[in-house]
C-alpha positions as CSV (number, residue, x, y, z in Angstrom):
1,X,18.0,14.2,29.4
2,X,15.6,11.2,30.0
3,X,13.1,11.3,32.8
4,X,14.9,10.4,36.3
5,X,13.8,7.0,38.1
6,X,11.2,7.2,40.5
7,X,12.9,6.0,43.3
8,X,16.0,4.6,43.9
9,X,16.0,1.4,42.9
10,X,19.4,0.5,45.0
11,X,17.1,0.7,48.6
12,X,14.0,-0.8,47.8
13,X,12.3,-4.0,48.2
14,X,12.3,-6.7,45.3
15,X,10.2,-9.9,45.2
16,X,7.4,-11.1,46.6
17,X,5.1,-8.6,48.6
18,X,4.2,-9.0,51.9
19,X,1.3,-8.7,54.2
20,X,2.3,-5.9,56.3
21,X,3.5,-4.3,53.0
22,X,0.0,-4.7,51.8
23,X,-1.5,-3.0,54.8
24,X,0.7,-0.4,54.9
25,X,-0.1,0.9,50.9
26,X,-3.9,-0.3,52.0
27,X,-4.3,2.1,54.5
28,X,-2.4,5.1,53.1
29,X,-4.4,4.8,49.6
30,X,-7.9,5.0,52.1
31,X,-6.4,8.1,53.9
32,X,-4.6,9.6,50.7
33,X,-5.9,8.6,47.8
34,X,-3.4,7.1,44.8
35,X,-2.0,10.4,44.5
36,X,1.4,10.5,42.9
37,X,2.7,7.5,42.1
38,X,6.0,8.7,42.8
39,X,6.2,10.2,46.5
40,X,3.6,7.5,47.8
41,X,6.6,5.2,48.7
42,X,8.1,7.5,51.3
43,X,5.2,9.0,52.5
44,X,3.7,5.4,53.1
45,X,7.0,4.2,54.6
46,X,7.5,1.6,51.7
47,X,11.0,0.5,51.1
48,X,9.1,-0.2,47.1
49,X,9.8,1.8,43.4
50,X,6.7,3.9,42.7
51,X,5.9,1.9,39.8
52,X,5.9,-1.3,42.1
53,X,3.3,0.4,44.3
54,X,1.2,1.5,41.4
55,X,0.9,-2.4,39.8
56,X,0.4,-3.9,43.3
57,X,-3.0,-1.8,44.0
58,X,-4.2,-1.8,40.7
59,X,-3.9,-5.6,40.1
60,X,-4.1,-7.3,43.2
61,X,-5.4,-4.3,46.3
62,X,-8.4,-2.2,45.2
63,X,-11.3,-3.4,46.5
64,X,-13.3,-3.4,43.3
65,X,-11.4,-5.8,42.1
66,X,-13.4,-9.2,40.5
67,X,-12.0,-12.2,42.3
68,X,-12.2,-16.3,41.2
69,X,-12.8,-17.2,37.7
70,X,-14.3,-15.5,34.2
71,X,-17.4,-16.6,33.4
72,X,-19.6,-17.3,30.2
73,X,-20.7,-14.0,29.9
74,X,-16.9,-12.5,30.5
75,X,-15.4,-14.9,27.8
76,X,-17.7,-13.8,25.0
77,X,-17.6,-10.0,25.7
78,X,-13.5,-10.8,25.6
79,X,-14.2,-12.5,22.3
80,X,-16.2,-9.9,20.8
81,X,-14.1,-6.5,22.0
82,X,-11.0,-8.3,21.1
83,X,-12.3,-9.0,17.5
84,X,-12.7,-4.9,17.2
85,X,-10.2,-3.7,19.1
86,X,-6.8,-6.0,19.1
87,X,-5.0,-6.8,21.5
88,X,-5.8,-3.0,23.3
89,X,-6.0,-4.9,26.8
90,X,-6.3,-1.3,28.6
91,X,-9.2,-0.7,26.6
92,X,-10.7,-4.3,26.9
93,X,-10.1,-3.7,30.4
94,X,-12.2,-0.7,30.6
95,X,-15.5,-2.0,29.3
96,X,-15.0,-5.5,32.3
97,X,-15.7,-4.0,35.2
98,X,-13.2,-5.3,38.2
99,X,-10.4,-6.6,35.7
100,X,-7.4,-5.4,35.1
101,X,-5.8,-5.6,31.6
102,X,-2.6,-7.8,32.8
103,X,-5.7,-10.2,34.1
104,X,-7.5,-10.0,30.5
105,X,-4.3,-10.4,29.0
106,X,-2.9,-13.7,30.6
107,X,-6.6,-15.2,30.8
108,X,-6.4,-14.4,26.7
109,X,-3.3,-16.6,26.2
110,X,-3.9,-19.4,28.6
111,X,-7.7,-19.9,28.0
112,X,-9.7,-17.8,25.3
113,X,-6.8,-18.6,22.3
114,X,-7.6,-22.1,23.1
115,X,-11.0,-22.1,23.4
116,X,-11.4,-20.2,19.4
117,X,-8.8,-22.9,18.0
118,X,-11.1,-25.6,19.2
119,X,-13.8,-23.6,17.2
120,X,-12.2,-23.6,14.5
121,X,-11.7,-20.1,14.1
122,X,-8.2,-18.2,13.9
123,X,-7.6,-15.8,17.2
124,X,-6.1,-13.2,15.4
125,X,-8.6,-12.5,12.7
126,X,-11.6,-13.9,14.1
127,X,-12.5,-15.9,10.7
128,X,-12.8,-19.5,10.2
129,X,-9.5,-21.4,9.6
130,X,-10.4,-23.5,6.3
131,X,-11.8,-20.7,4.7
132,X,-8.7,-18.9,5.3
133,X,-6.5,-21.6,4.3
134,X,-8.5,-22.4,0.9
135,X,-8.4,-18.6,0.2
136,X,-4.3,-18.3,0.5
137,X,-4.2,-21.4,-2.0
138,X,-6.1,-19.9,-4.4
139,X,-4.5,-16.5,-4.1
140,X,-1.4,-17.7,-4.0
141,X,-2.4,-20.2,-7.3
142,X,-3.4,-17.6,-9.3
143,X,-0.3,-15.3,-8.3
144,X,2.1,-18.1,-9.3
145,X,0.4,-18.7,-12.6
146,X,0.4,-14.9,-13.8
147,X,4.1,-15.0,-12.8
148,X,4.8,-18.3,-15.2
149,X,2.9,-16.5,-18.2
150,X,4.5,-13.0,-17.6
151,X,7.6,-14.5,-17.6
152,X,7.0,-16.8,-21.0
153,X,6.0,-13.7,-22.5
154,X,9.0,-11.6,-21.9
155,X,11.5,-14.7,-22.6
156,X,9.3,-15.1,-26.1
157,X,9.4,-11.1,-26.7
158,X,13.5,-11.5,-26.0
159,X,14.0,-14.3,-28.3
160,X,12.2,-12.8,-31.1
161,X,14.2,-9.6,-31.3
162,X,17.0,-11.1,-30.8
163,X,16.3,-13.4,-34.1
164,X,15.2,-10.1,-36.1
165,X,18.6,-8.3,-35.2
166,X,20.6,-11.3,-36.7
167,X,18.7,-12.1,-39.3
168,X,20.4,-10.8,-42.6
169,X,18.8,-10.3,-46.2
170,X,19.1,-13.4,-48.6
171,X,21.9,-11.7,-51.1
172,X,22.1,-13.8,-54.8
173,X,26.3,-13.7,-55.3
174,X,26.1,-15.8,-59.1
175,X,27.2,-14.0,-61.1
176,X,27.3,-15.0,-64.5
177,X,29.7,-13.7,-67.6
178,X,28.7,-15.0,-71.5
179,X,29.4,-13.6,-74.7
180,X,26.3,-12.3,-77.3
181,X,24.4,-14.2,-78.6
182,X,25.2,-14.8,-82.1
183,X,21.4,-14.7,-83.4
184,X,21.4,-11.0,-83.2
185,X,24.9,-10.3,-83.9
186,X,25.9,-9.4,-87.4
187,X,26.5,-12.0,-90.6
188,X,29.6,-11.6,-90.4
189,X,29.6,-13.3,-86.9
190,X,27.2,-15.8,-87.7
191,X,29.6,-16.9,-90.4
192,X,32.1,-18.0,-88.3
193,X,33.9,-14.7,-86.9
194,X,34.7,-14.7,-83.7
195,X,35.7,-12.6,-80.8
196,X,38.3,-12.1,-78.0
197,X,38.0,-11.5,-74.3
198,X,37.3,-8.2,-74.3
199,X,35.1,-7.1,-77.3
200,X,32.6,-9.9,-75.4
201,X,32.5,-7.9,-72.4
202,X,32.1,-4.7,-74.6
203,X,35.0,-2.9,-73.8
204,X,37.4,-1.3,-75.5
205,X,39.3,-2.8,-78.4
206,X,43.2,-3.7,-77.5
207,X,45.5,-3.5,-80.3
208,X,46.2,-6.9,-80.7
209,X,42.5,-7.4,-81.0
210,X,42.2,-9.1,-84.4
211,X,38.4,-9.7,-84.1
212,X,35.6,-8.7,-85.6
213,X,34.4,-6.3,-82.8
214,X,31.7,-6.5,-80.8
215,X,28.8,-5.9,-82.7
216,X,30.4,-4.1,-84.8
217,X,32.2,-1.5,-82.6
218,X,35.8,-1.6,-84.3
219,X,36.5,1.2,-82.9
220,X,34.7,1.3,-79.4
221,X,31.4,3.0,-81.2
222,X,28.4,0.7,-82.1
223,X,27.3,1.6,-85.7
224,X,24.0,0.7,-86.0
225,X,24.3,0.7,-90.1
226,X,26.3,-2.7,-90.0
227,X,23.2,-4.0,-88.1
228,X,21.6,-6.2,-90.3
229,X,17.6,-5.1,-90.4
230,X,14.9,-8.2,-89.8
């Protein structure tokens, strides 16, 4: 279950408060102390939410508040606490005696942001603008460029393997088919034999083969005898 409303909201007072409203919290807070947020609207005889009562003391009633404008002082303590600490405005708050954060807050946006712009310097990081601009471009330069080469160097790295995969070995298919030569064929040959088909490739003899054999192989089996000695 979440945590019930303070108040109920369906009887109280919206808007703008008024100055027998403000006497009223005033003068129980002095007698009372802040107490609990909660039960100070009944006991003070507020028709106001809790949280309403709480905002309306701390920003605009306590008497230690700092009234009129910020001064010199004020706007470079801002400067300097905000630089450290963000945009903490509670904790801002804290170290300006007799403002309230909401105060430090709006007097941030409407006055301070300005006045650091017209410095030159960025309000969120507290450096000067053109150094932070030339500093993206280059980062942002060199980033790009390492992308482009990366990128060259893969597509390169690609292409190549892709060549060396269908890239097939250089295969000579000529084939060439002659009979012996006569000079170291037998004298019979050389004297005008001749022979068929198939004693030129060295195969066997046919029956119809009337040749003189290849080499000398009538019958399929060289014979080295008939070889004519140089």
């Amino acid at each position: 279950m979440g945590r019930s409303p303070c108040c109920e909201k369906a009887h109280t007072n919206k808007g703008a408060w008024t100055k027998e409203e403000d006497d009223r919290l005033i003068a129980y807070i002095r007698v009372h102390g802040e107490g609990s947020w909660r039960s100070l609207p009944k006991a003070a005889g507020l028709l106001r939410c809790g949280k309403s009562c709480r905002l309306r003391w701390i920003n605009y009633l306590r008497p230690d508040l700092k009234r009129g404008n910020f001064t010199e002082e004020e706007d470079e303590l801002i400067i300097k606490l905000h630089s450290l600490l963000g945009n903490k405005w509670s904790l801002i708050a804290g170290r300006l005696p007799g403002r309230t954060d909401n105060e430090i807050k709006n007097y941030w946006n409407t006055h301070i942001r300005r006045k650091l712009l017209s410095r030159g310097v960025d309000p969120t990081t507290h450096r000067p603008i053109h150094e932070m601009a030339s500093s993206d471009v280059t980062i942002s330069f060199v980033k790009e460029e390492e992308k482009v080469a990366s990128f060259a160097l893969a597509e390169e790295t690609r292409r190549n393997q892709e060549t060396s995969q269908l890239r097939c070995p250089d295969l000579n298919l000529e084939l060439c088919i002659s009979p012996p030569s006569y000079q170291d064929s037998p004298a019979s040959l050389r004297s005008g034999g001749s022979l068929c088909f198939s004693c030129s490739l060295g195969l066997k003899k046919s029956e119809d083969c009337t040749c003189n054999g290849f080499l000398g192989m009538e019958r399929g089996v060289l014979d080295y005898r008939s070889l004519e000695m140089k």
